[in-house]
N, C-alpha and C positions, 0 to 999 in steps of 0.2 A: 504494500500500500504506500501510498506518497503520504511523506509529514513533513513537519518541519521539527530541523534538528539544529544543535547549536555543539560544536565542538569544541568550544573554548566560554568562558567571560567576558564578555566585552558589550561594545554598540551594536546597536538596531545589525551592522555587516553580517552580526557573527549566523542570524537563521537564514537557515539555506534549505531548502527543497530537497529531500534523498527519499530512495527505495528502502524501508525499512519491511520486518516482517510483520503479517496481520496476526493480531492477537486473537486466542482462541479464548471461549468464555468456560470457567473450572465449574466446580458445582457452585448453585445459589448466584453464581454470574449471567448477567447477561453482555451480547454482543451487539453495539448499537454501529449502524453507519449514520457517519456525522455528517447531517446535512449545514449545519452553521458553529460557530464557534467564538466568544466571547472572551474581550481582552478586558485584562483588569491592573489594574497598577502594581498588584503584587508581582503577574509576568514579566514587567520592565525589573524591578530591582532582585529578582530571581535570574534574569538574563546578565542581568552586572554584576552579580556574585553575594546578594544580598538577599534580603526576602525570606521565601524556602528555598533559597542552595543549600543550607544548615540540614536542611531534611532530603533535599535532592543527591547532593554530593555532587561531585565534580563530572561536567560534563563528559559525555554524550547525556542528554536528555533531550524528551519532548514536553515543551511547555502547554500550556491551557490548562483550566480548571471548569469551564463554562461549554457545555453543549448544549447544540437541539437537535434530534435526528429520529434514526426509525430503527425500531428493533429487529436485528435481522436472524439470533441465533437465541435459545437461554440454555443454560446450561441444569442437570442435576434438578432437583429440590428448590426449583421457581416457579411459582402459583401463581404472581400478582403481574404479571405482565405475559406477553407474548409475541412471534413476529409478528412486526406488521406496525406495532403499536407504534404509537409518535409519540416521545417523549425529550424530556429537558431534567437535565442534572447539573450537580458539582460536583463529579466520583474524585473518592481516593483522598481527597482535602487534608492535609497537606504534603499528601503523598503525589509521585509523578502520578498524573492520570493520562497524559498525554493527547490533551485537545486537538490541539494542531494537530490533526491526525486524521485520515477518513474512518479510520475503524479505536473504536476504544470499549474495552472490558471493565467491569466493576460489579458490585452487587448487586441485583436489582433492584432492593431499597435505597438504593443511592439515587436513583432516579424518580421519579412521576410521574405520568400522561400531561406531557404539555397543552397550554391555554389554544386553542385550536383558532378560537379569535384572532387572534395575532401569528406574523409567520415566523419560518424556523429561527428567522436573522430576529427578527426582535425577541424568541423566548429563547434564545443561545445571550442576551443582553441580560436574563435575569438572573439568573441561579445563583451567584456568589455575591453581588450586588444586594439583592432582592433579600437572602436568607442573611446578610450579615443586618441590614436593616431591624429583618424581619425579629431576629435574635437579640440584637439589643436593645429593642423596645419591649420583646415579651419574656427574655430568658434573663438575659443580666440584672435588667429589674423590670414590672409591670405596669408600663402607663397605664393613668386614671384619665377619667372625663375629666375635663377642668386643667390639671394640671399644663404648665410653662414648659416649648422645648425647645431648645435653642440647637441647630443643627446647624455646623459649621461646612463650606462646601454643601449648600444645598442644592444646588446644579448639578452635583458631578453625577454619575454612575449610581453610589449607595444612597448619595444624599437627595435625589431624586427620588428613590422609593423608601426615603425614611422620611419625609414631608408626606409622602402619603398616605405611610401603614401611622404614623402619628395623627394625621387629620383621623381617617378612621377609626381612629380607638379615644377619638374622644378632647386630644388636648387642643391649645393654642401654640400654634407652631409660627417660629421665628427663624429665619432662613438668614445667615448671612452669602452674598454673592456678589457679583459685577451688575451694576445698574442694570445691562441689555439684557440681563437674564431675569429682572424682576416680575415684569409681566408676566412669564410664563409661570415663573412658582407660585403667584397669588392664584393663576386656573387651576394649578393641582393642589393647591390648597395650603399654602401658608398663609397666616394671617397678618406678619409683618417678615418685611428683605430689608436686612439693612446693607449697605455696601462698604465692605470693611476698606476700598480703596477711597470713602470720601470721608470718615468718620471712624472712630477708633469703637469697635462693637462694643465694650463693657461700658464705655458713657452713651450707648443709645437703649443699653437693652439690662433690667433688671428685675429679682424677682421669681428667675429661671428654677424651675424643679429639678429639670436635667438638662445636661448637655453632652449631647450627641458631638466629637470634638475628629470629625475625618479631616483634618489638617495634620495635630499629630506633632505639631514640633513644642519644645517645652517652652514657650514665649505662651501661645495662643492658648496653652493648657494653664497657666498661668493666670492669663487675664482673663480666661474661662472663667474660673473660679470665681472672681469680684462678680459675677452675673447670678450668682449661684444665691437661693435662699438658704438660708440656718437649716442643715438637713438636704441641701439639696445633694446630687452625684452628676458625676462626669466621667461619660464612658470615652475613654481615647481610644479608636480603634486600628489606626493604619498602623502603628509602632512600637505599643506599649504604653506606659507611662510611667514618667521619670518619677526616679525618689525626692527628688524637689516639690514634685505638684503632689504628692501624694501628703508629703510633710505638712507641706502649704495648705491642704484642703483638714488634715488632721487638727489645727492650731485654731481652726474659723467651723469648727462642727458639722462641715462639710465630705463628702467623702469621691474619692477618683480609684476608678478600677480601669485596668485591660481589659482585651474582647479578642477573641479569636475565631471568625466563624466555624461551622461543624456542617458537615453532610446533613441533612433530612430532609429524606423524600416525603415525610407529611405535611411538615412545613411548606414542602412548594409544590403542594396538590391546592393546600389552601392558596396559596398565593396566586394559582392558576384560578382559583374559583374566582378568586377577586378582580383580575385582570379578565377575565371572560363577563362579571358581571359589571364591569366596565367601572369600577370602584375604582383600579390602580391603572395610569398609562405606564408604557413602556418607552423611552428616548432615545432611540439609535442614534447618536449622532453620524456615523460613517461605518458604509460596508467595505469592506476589500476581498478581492481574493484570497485562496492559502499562499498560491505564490510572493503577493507581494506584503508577506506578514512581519518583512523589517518596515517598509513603507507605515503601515500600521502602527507597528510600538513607536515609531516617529509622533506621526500626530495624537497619539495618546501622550507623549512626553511634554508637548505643548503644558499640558496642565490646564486649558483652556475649550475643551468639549463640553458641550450640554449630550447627559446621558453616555450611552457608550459604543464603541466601536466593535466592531464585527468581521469575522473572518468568513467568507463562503466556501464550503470545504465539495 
């Protein structure tokens, strides 16, 4: 089967196109061919030797975490799926699963029946995206009706379907972004954008229960906090967070955790039920072919996409 493989650490150069061999699916496996394939910022700093290379190890690997495709084989002891089926996953998380790839194996619970509404390129845009949202607003901790959510990067990829699954469940949701993207996050449902490029966010926005923090560096995690109520939390999810912000939220009775997303395929059965009942959009910013999948991690590097970027496999 053709994937994309990377030989070495480096830039966007290092994926190249090669004949690799088609994986077969073991027991409780299924075999999907991938009709689309979803890039996610972890891909870029796992291709530069950061990320999951710690879990990958040193190249030969195939990157991706994000399908959408059709089930063509199962293996053993699979009941919940069959060929034929269309489905969408994040197999293997944070193990290689190997997206960029036409064929990939994993368990069948790692996958779903994709939103049928929407095509394979926009539900290859949600699975890692969609379930990291989806998880730290229901798993790390439980928004309430009522409750303040300050989500930082509210345009991007995550922060796109976490203004939504937050509208949903009930809170008021507070987006910071770039001015041109404001209009669009009040239609999916935030109720105020601030633009951290005209005004500094903790003197616009106070009172927060939580903060959703997809930035990630220990500045914004930081100034997070002064947003934060007596009691409030902040979930940092692209990198961890620092023993600084953790100290700093311990001292003001606030509290800051990690996030690490997880596989589940019930999680994005619901999430398809949502996006089918037309509750959650979907935001491709750009498709590309597999060939041109350095082309891809280019404009994902930008840092400047609404929603996210696609591979057609």
């Amino acid at each position: 089967m053709r994937a994309i493989t990377q030989q070495r650490f480096g830039g966007a150069e290092v994926l190249q196109v090669a004949e690799v061999p088609r994986p077969e699916p073991l027991p409780t496996e299924v075999l999907v061919r991938v009709v689309a394939a979803g890039l996610n910022p972890v891909d870029v700093k796992t291709r530069e030797g950061g990320g999951m290379a710690g879990v990958l190890g040193e190249p030969p690997f195939i990157l991706g975490w994000d399908v959408s495709g059709v089930v063509e084989a199962v293996g053993f002891g699979v009941h919940t799926l069959k060929p034929g089926d269309e489905v969408y996953g994040m197999p293997w998380f944070p193990r290689q699963a190997g997206g960029y790839a036409e064929y990939v194996t994993a368990p069948s619970r790692h996958f779903a029946r994709r939103p049928l509404s929407i095509s394979h390129e926009a539900s290859a845009a949600v699975p890692l995206a969609a379930l990291t949202a989806w998880q730290a607003l229901t798993a790390a901790t439980t928004v309430k009706p009522g409750q303040r959510v300050l989500i930082h990067a509210a345009a991007g990829g995550v922060g796109h379907f976490a203004v939504q699954f937050a509208k949903h469940l009930g809170a008021h949701v507070i987006g910071t972004a770039r001015s041109g993207k404001h209009a669009w996050l009040r239609s999916i449902g935030a109720d105020e954008v601030v633009d951290y490029t005209a005004v500094r966010f903790e003197d616009a926005v106070r009172d927060v229960d939580l903060v959703i923090d997809l930035v990630g560096d220990e500045e914004t995690g930081l100034r997070s906090l002064e947003t934060l109520t007596p009691g409030g939390l902040l979930i940092a999810v692209p990198s961890g967070v620092a023993g600084s912000i953790v100290e700093a939220a311990g001292r003001s009775g606030k509290s800051a955790i990690p996030f690490l997303v997880e596989s589940d395929g019930p999680a994005l059965a619901e999430i398809g039920r949502l996006i089918d009942a037309g509750v959650v959009r979907v935001e491709v910013a750009e498709v590309f072919p597999l060939d041109r999948a350095g082309e891809a991690h280019r404009a994902l590097e930008t840092g400047r996409t609404r929603g996210k970027i696609v591979l057609t496999v």
